[in-house]
Backbone as a printed PyTorch tensor [residue, N CA C, xyz], in Angstrom:
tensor([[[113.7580,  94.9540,  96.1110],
         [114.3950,  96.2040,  95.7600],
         [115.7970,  95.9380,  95.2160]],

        [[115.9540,  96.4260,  94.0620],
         [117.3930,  96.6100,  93.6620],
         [118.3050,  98.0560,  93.6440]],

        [[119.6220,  97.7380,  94.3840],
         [120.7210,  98.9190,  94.4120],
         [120.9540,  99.2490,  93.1240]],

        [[120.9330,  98.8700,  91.7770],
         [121.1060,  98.8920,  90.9130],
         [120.5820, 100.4240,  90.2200]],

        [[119.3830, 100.5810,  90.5610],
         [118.2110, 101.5260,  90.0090],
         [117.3830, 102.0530,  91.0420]],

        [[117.9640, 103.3220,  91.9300],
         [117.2640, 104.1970,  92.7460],
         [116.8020, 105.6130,  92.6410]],

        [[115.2460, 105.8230,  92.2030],
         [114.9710, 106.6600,  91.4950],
         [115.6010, 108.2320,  92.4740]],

        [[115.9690, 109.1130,  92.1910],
         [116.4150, 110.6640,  92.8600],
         [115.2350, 111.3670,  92.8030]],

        [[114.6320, 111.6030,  91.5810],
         [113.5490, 112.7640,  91.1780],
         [112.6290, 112.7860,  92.0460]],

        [[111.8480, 113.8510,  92.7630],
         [110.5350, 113.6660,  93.4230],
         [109.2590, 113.0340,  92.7920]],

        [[109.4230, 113.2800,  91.3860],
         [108.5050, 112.8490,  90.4000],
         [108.8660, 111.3030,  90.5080]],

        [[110.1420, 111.1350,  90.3320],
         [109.7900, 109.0830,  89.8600],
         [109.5800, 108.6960,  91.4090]],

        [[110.1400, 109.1750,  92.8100],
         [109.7640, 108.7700,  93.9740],
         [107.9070, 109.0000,  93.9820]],

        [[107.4930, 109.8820,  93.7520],
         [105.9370, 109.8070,  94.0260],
         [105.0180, 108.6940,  92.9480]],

        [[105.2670, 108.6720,  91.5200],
         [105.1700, 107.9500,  91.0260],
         [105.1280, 106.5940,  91.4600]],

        [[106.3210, 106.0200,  91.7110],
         [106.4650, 104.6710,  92.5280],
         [105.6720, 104.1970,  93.4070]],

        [[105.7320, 105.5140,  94.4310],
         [105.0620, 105.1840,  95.9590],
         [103.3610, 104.7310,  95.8220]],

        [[103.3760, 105.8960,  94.2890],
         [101.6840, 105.7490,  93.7580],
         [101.2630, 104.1780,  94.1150]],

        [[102.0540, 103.9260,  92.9890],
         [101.9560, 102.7190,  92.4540],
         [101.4850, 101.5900,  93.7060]],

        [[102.4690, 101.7010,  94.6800],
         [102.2340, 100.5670,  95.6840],
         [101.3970, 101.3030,  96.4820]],

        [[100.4830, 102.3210,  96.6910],
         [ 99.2950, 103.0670,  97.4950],
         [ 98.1010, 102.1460,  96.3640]],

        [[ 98.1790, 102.5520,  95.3410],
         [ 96.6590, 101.5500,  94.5460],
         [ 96.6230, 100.3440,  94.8890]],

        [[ 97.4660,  99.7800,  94.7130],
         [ 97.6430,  98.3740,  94.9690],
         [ 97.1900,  97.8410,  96.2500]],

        [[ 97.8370,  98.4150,  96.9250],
         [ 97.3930,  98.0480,  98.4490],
         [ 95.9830,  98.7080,  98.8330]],

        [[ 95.5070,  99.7880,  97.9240],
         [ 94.3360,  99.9980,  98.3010],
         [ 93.0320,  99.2750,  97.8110]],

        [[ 93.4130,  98.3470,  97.1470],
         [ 92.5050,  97.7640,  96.7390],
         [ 92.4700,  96.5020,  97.2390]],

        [[ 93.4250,  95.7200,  97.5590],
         [ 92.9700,  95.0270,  99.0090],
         [ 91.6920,  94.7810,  99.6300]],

        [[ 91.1800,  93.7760,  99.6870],
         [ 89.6700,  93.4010, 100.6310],
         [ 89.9430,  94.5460, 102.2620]],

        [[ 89.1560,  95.5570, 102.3100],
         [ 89.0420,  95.8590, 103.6370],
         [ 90.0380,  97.2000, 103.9000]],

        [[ 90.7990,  97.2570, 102.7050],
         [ 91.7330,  98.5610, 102.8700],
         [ 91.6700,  99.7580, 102.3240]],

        [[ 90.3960,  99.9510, 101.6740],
         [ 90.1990, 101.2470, 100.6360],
         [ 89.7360, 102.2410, 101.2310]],

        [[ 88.9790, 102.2460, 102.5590],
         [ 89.0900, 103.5500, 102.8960],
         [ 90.3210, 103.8660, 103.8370]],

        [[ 90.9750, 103.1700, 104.6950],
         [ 91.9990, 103.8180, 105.5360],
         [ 93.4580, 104.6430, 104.6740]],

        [[ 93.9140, 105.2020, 105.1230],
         [ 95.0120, 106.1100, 104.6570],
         [ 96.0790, 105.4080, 104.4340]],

        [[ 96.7700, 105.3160, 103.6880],
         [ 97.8460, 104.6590, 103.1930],
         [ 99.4360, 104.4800, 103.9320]],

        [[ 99.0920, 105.3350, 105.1800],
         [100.1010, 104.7610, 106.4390],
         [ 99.4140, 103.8210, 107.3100]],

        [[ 98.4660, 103.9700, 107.0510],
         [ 97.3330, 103.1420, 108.2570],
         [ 97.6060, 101.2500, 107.4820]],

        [[ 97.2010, 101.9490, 106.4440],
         [ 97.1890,  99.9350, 105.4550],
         [ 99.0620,  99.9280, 105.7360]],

        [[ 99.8740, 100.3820, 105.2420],
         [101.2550, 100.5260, 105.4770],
         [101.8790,  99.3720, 106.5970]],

        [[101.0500, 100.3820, 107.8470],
         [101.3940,  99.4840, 109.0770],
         [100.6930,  98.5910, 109.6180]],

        [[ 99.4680,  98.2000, 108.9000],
         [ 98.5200,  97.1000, 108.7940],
         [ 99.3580,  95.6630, 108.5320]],

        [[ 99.5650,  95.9520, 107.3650],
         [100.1580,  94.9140, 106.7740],
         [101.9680,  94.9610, 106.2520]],

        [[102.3370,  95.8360, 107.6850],
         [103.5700,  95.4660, 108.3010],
         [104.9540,  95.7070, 106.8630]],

        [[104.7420,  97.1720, 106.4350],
         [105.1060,  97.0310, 105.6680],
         [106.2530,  98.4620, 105.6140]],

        [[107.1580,  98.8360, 104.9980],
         [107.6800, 100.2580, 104.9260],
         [107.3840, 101.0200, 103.6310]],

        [[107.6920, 102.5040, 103.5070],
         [107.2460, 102.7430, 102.0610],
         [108.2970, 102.5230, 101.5870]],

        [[108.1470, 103.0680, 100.5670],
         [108.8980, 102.5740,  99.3450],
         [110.2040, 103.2250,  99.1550]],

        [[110.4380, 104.4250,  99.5970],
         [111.6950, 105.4160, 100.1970],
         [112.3260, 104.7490, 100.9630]],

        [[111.7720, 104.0690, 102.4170],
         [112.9290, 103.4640, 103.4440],
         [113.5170, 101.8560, 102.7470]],

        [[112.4770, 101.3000, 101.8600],
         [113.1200, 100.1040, 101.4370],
         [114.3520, 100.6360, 100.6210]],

        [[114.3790, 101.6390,  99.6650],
         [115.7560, 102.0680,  98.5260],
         [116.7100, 102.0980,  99.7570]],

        [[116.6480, 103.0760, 100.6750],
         [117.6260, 103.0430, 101.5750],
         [117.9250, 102.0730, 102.4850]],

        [[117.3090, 101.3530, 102.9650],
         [117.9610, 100.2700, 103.6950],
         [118.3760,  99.3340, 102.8700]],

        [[117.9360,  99.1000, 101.2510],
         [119.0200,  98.0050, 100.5130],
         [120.2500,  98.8170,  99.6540]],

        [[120.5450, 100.3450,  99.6330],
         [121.6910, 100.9080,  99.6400],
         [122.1100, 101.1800, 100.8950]],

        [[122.2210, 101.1450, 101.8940],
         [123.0760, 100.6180, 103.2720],
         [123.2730,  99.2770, 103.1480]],

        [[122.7660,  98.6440, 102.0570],
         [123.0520,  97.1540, 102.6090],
         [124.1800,  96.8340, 101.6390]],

        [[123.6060,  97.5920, 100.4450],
         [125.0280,  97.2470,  99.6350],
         [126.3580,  97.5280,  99.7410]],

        [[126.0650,  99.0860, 100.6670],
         [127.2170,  99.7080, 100.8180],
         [128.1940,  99.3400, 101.9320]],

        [[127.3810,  98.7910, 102.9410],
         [127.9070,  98.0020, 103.9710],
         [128.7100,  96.3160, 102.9710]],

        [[128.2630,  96.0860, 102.5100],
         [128.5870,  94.8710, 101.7720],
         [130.1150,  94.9310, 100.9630]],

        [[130.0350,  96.2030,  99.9640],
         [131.1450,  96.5740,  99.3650],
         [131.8230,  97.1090, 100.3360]],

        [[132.1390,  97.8460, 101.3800],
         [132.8410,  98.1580, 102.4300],
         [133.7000,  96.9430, 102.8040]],

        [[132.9160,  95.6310, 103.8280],
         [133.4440,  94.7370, 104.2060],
         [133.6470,  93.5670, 103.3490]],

        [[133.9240,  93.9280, 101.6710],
         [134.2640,  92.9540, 100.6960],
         [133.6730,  91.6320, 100.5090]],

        [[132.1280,  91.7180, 100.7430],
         [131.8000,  90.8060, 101.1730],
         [130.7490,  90.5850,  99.1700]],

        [[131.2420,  91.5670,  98.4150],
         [130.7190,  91.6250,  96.8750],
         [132.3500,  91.6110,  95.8870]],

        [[131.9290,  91.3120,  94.8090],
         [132.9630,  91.8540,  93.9250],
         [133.4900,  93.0790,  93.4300]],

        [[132.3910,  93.9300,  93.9490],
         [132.6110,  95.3910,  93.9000],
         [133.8030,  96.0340,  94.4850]],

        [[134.3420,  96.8600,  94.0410],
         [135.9800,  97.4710,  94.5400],
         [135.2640,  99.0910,  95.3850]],

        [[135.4970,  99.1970,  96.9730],
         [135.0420, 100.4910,  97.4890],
         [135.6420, 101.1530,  96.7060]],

        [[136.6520, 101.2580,  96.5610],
         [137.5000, 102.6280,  95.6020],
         [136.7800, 103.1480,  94.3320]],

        [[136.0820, 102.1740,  93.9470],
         [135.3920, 102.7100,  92.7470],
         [133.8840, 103.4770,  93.1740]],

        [[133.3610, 103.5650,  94.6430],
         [131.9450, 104.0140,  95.2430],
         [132.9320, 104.7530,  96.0830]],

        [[133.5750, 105.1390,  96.8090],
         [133.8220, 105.7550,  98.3040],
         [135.3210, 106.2120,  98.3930]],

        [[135.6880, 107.1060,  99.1070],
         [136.3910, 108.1130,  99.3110],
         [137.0820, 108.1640, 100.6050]],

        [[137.9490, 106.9480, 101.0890],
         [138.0130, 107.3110, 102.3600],
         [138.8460, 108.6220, 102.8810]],

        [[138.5150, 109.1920, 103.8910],
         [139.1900, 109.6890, 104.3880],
         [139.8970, 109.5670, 105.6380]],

        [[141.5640, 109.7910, 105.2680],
         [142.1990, 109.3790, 106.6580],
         [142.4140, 110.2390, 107.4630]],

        [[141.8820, 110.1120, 108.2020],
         [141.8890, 111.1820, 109.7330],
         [142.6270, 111.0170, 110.4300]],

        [[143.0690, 111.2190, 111.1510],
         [143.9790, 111.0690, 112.5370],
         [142.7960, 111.2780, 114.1350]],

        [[141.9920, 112.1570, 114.3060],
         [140.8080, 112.4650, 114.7000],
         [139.9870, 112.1420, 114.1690]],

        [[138.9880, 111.6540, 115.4120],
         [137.3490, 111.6620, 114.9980],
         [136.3040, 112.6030, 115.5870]],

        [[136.9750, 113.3140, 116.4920],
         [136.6110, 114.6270, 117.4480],
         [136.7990, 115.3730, 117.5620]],

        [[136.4610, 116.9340, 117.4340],
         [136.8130, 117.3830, 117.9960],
         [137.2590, 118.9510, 116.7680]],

        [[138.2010, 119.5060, 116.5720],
         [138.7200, 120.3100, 115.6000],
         [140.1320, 119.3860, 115.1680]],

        [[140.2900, 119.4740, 113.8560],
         [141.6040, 118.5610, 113.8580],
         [142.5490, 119.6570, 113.3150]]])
């Protein structure tokens, strides 16, 4: 998965997901079970939680400067004085 290119639309998300449901359904032994069933068969996430766990990964990454990426150019901090409560 690349941070680069994460589809938004419901259309390019279903599209995608298509894509890796045929695939895996055609698999020796996987064409009739349901496509969460093969999913967690063969130990896998869909295709929604992979975009997001490798944008947490990037974003965690550019956070702790650990890329060449500048946070200021992705993120907004805000300085609080509180983290509780009504401020």
């Amino acid at each position: 998965m690349s941070a680069i290119w994460s589809p938004y639309t419901v259309q390019d998300i279903e599209a995608i997901e298509c894509g890796q449901c045929r695939f895996i359904k055609r698999l020796s032994g996987f064409h009739s079970l349901p496509y969460i069933e093969r999913l967690k068969l063969l130990n896998l996430s869909n295709l929604e939680l992979c975009r997001l766990h490798t944008d947490l990964i990037c974003c965690y990454k550019i956070l702790f400067r650990l890329t060449d990426l500048q946070a200021g150019d992705f993120f907004e901090l805000a300085h609080l004085v509180s983290t509780r409560g009504v401020l």
